[in-house]
C-alpha positions as CSV (number, residue, x, y, z in Angstrom):
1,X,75.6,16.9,-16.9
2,X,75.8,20.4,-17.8
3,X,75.5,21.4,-13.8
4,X,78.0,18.8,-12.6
5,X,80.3,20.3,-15.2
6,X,79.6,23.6,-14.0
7,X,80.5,23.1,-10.4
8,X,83.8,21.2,-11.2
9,X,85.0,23.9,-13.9
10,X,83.8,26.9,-10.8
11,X,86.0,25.0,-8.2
12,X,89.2,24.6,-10.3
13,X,88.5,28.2,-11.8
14,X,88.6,29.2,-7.8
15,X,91.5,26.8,-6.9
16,X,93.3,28.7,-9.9
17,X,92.8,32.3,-8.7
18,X,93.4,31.2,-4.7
19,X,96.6,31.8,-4.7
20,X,96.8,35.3,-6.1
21,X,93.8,36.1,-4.0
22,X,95.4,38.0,-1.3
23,X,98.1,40.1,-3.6
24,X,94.8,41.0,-5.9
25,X,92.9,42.1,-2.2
26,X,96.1,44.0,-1.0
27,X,96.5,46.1,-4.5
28,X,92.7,46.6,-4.1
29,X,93.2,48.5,-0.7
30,X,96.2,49.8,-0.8
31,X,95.1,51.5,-4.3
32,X,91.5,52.8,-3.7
33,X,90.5,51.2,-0.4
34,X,87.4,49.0,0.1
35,X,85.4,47.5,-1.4
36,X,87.7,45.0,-3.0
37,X,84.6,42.6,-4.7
38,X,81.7,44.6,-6.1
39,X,78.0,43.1,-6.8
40,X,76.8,44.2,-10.1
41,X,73.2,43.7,-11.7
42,X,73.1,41.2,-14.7
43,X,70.5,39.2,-16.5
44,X,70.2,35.6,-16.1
45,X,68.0,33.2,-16.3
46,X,64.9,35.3,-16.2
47,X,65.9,37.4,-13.3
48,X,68.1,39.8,-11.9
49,X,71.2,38.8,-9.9
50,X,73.9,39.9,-8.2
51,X,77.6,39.3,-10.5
52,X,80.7,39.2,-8.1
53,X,83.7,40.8,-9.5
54,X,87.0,42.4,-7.8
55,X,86.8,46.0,-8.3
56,X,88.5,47.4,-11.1
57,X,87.0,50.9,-10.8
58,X,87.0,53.8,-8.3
59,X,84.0,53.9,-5.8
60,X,80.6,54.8,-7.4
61,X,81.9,54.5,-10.9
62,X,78.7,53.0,-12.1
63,X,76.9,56.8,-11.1
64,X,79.0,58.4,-13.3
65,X,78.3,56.4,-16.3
66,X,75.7,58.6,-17.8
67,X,77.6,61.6,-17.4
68,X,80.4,59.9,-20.0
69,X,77.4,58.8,-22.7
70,X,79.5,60.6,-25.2
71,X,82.5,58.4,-24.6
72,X,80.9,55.3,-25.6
73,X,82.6,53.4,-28.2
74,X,79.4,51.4,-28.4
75,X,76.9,53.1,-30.8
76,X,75.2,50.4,-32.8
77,X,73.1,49.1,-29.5
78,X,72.5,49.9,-25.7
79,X,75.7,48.0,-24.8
80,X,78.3,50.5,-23.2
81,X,82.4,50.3,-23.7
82,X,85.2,52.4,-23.5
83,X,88.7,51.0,-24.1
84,X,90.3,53.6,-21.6
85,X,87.7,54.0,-19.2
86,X,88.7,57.0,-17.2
87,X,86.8,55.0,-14.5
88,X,89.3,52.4,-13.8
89,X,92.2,52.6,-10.9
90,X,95.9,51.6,-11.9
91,X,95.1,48.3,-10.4
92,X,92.0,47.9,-12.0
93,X,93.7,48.6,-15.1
94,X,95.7,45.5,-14.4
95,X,93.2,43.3,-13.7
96,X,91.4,44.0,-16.8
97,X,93.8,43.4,-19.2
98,X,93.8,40.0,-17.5
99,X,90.7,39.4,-16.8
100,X,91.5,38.8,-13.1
101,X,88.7,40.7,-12.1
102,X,86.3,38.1,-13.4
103,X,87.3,35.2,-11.4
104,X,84.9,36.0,-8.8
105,X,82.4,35.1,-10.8
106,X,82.8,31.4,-10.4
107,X,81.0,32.2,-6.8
108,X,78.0,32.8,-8.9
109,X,78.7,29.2,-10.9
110,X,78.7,27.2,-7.7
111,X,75.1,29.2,-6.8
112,X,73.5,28.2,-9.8
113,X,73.2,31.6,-10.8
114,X,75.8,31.8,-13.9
115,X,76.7,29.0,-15.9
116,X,80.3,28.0,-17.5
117,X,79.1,29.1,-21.4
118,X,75.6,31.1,-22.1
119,X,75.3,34.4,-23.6
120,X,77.1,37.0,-21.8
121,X,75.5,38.1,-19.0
122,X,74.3,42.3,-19.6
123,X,72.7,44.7,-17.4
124,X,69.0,45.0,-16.9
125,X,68.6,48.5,-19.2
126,X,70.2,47.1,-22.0
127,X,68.5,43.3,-21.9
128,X,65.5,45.4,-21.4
129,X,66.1,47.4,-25.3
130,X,67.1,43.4,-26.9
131,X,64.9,43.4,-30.5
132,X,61.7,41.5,-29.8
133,X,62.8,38.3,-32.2
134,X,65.9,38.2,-28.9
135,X,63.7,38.2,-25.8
136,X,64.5,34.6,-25.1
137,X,67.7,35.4,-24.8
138,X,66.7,37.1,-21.4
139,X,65.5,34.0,-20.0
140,X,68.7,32.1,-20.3
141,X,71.2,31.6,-18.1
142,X,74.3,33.9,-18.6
143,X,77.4,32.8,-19.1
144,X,81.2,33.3,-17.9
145,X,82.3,32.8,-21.1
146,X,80.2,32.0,-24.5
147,X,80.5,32.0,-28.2
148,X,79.8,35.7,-28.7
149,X,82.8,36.4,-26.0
150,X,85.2,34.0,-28.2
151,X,84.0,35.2,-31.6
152,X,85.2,38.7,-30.7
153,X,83.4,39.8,-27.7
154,X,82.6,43.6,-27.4
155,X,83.8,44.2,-31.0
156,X,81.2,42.5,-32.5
157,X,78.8,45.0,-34.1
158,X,75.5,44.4,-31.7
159,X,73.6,42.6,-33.8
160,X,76.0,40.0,-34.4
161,X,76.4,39.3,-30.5
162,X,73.0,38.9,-30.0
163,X,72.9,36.4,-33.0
164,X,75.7,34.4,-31.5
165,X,74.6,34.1,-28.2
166,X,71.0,33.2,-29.5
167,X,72.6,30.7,-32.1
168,X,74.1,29.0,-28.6
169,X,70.8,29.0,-26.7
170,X,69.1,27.5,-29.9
171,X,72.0,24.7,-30.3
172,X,73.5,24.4,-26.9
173,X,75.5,20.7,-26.3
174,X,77.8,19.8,-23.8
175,X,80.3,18.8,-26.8
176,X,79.6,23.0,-27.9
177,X,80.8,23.8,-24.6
178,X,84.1,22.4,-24.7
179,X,85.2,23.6,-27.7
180,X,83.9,27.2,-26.4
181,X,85.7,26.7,-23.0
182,X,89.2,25.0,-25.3
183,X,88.9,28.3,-27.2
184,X,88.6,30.5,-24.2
185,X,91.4,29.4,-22.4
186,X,93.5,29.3,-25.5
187,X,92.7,33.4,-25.6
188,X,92.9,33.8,-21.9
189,X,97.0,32.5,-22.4
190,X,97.5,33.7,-25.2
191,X,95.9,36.8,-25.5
192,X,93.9,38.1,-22.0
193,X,92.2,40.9,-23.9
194,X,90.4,39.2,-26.4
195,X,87.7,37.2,-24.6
């Protein structure tokens, strides 16, 4: 049930974004050239995978991120954020604060490889430093949305992410995913920035 839900929230959540599609590609171009969708590395399911997004930041951004360490708003855990990530173009900026970037990511839905709601979905180096009592967390499948990204997402201290999203895998229910995909859509309207 959980699947079948999955594919038919991916294919309206790419019927949605369709139309925009080529304004989003052309802004891409004409502001930083190709490519306009990026592959990132993220956890899921036990594995590494590849995470589609449209690409908010300039070419090889995700080299330089060591080099601004001491920007990182994040220092409670591994995770890494900076609200005004020098990183990002002026369309990128855009996309971000609506979270159009992430609509690629129901590509990954329809493969199996992300689900609707599951923990948020991190990079290998920080899933890889997760306190031993979270390791199963690693070994779920991520999530495009999930009760840590609707309880506050990235300002949630560290600890209480990884609680929330582990308090999901432990209780998981289809009825739990509806009122976490209700939620996220009455943020995504109402205010973009806070899922």
């Amino acid at each position: 049930m959980k699947r079948f839900f999955d594919i038919i929230g991916a294919v309206c959540g790419l019927l949605f974004i369709l139309p925009l599609t080529p304004f989003i590609v052309l802004a891409i171009v004409l502001n930083g050239g190709r490519p306009v969708l990026v592959k990132l590395d993220r956890v899921s399911g036990g594995k590494v995978i590849k995470v589609y997004k449209f690409r908010s930041m300039v070419q090889g951004a995700h080299a330089t991120k060591r080099n601004l360490a001491h920007l990182n708003e994040r220092n409670d855990g591994p995770f890494f954020k900076i609200k005004d990530d020098p990183r990002l173009t002026g369309v990128g900026k855009l996309l971000r604060k609506f979270r159009l970037d992430e609509f690629p990511q129901f590509l990954n839905v329809l493969k199996g490889e992300l689900a609707l709601v599951g923990p948020r979905p991190h990079e290998p180096e920080e899933v890889a430093q997760y306190p031993p009592g979270f390791k199963k967390l690693y070994f779920a499948k991520a999530g495009l949305t999930g009760l840590s990204q609707v309880s506050g997402a990235s300002a949630l201290p560290y600890f209480k992410e990884l609680e929330l999203d582990f308090y999901y895998v432990e209780h998981q229910s289809l009825w739990l995913d509806i009122k976490i995909l209700f939620k996220t859509v009455w943020i995504f309207f109402s205010d973009p920035t806070g899922v």
